[in-house]
C-alpha positions in Angstrom: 62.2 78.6 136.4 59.2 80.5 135.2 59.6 82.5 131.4 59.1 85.7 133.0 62.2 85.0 135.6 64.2 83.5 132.4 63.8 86.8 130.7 65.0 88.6 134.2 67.7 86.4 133.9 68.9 87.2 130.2 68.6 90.6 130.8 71.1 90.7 133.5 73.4 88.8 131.9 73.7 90.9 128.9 73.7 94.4 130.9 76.9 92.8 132.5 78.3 91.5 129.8 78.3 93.9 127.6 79.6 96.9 129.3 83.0 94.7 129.8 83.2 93.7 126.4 83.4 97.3 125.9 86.1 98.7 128.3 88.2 95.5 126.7 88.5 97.5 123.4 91.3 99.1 122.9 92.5 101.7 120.2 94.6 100.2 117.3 98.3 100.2 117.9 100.4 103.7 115.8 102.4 100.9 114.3 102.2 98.1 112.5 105.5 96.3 114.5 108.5 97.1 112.2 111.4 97.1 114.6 113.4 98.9 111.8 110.6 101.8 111.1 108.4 101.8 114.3 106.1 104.3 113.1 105.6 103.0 109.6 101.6 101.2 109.3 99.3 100.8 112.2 98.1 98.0 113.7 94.5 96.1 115.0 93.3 95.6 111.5 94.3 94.2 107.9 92.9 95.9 104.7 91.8 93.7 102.3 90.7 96.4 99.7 91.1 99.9 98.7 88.5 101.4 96.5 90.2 105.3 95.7 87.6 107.3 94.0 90.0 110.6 93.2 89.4 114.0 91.3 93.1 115.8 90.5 93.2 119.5 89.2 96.9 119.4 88.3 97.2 123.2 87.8 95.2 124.2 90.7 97.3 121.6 92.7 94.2 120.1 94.2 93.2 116.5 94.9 89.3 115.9 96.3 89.2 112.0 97.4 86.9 109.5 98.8 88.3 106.2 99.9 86.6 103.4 101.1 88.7 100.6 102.9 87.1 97.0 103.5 89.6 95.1 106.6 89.4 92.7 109.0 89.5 93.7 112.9 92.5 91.4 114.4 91.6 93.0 117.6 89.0 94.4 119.6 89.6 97.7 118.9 87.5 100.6 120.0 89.3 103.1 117.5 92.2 102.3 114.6 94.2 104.7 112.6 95.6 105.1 109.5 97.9 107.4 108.3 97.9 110.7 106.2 99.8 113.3 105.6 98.2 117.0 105.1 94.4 117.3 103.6 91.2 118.5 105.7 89.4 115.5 106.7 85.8 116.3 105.7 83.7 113.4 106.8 84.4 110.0 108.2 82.0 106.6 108.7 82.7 103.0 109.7 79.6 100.3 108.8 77.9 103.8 107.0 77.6 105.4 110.7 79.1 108.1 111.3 82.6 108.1 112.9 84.7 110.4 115.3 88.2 111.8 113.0 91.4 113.3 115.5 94.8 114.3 114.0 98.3 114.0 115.5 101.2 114.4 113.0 100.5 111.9 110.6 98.0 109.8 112.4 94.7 110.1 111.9 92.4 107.9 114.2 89.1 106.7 113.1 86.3 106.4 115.9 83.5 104.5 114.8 80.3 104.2 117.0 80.6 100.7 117.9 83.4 98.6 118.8 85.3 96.5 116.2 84.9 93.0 117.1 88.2 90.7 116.5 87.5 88.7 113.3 85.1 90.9 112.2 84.7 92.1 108.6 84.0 96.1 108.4 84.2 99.3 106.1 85.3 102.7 106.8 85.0 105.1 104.0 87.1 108.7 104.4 86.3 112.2 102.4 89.2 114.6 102.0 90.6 117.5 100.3 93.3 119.8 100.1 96.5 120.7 98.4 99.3 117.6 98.9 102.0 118.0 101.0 105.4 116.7 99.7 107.1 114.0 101.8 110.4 113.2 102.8 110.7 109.3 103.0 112.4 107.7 106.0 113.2 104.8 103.8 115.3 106.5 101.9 117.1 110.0 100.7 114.5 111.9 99.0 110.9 113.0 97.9 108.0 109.9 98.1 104.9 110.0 97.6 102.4 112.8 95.4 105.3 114.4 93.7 104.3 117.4 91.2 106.6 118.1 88.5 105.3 121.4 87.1 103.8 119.9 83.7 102.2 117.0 85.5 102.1 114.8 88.5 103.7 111.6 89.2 103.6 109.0 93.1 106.2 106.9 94.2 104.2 104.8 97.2 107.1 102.6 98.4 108.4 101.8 100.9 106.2 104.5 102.3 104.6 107.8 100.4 100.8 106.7 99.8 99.6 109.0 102.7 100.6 111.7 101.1 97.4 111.0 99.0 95.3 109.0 100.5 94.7 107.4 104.0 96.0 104.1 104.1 97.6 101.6 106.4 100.9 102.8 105.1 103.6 99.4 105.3 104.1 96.8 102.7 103.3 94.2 105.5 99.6 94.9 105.1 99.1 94.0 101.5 95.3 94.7 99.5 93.9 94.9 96.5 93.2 98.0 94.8 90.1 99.8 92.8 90.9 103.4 91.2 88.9 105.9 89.3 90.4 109.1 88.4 88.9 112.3 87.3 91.4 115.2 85.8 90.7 117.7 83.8 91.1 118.2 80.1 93.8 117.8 78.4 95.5 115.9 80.9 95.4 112.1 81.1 95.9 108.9 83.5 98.4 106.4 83.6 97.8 103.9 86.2 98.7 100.1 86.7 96.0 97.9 87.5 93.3 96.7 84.3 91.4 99.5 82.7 88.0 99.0 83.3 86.1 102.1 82.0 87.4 105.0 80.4 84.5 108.2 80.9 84.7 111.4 78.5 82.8 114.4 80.4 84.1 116.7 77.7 86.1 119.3 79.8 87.1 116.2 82.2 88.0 112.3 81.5 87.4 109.5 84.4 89.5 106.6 84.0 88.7 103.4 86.2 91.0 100.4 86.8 91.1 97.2 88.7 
């Protein structure tokens, strides 16, 4: 076989290949696979880390957020979702491309340029603002989640409440670490769990960081 007909060859093979790989894809499952709460978590993926870079205005009852997620694709998915309650989605990327956002109810669905191949390590990082929403629970009788009392703000994230403030793979099945730094103003204060890392004084504001 001559190069130039080996190179014919290769050619072929991926222009047939690849096409299929794609149309294999499929969007991550609205559930993670609790037979008890069907619609808690979602599935196709496992978070590894959360890094939740938040700025709170507790009067103006505002939260501004950027989270970046690092997972692990445990499918071939061609879209995943994570849930969140309320906000304006502002921007959206996966791999620092930027990535289609849709909403339905409490699902929001990522979109990323490029399938997510099974096994593979990637990051989706996921701007929004707005004015929290409260949140029944369906784990129990009562408020979850961002819960404002007036003279400050407190969250309750189990069994479910974190996408009330960020978007998240909300079920305890998918454990991950966590990084937070939190900006409020002046002369409110954080409280956080998690090691303190770096405590900033802007004057009117104060960022606190924890691991």
């Amino acid at each position: 076989m001559s190069l130039r007909s080996a190179v014919i060859f290769i050619t072929a093979l991926l222009l047939i290949v690849m096409p299929a790989f794609a149309q294999d894809a499929q969007p991550g499952a609205p559930g993670i696979g609790d037979s008890r709460y069907p619609e808690f978590g979602n599935g196709g993926y496992d978070v590894q880390l959360y890094d939740l870079n938040l700025t709170v205005d507790p009067e103006a009852g505002t939260l501004d957020g950027v989270v970046t997620i690092d997972a692990i694709a445990t499918a071939d998915l061609s879209s995943f979702n994570l849930d969140l309650v309320g906000f304006d989605v502002l921007e959206a990327t996966v791999e620092h491309a930027p990535a289609e956002v849709s909403r339905a109810g409490q699902e929001l669905t990522i979109t990323p340029e490029t399938v997510l191949v099974t096994g593979s390590k990637f990051t989706a990082t996921i701007h929004y603002a707005g004015v929290p929403e409260e949140m029944q629970s369906q784990g129990f009788a009562g408020l979850t989640g961002w819960i404002n009392y007036g003279d400050g703000i407190f969250v309750m994230s189990e069994p479910d409440g974190a996408a009330s403030f960020y978007p998240v793979n909300d079920h305890p099945l998918d454990k991950a670490l966590y990084t937070l730094a939190i900006t409020v103003p002046e002369p409110y204060t954080v409280a956080t769990n998690g090691v303190v890392s770096e405590i900033i004084d802007n004057g009117d504001t104060t960022r606190r960081s924890a691991l």
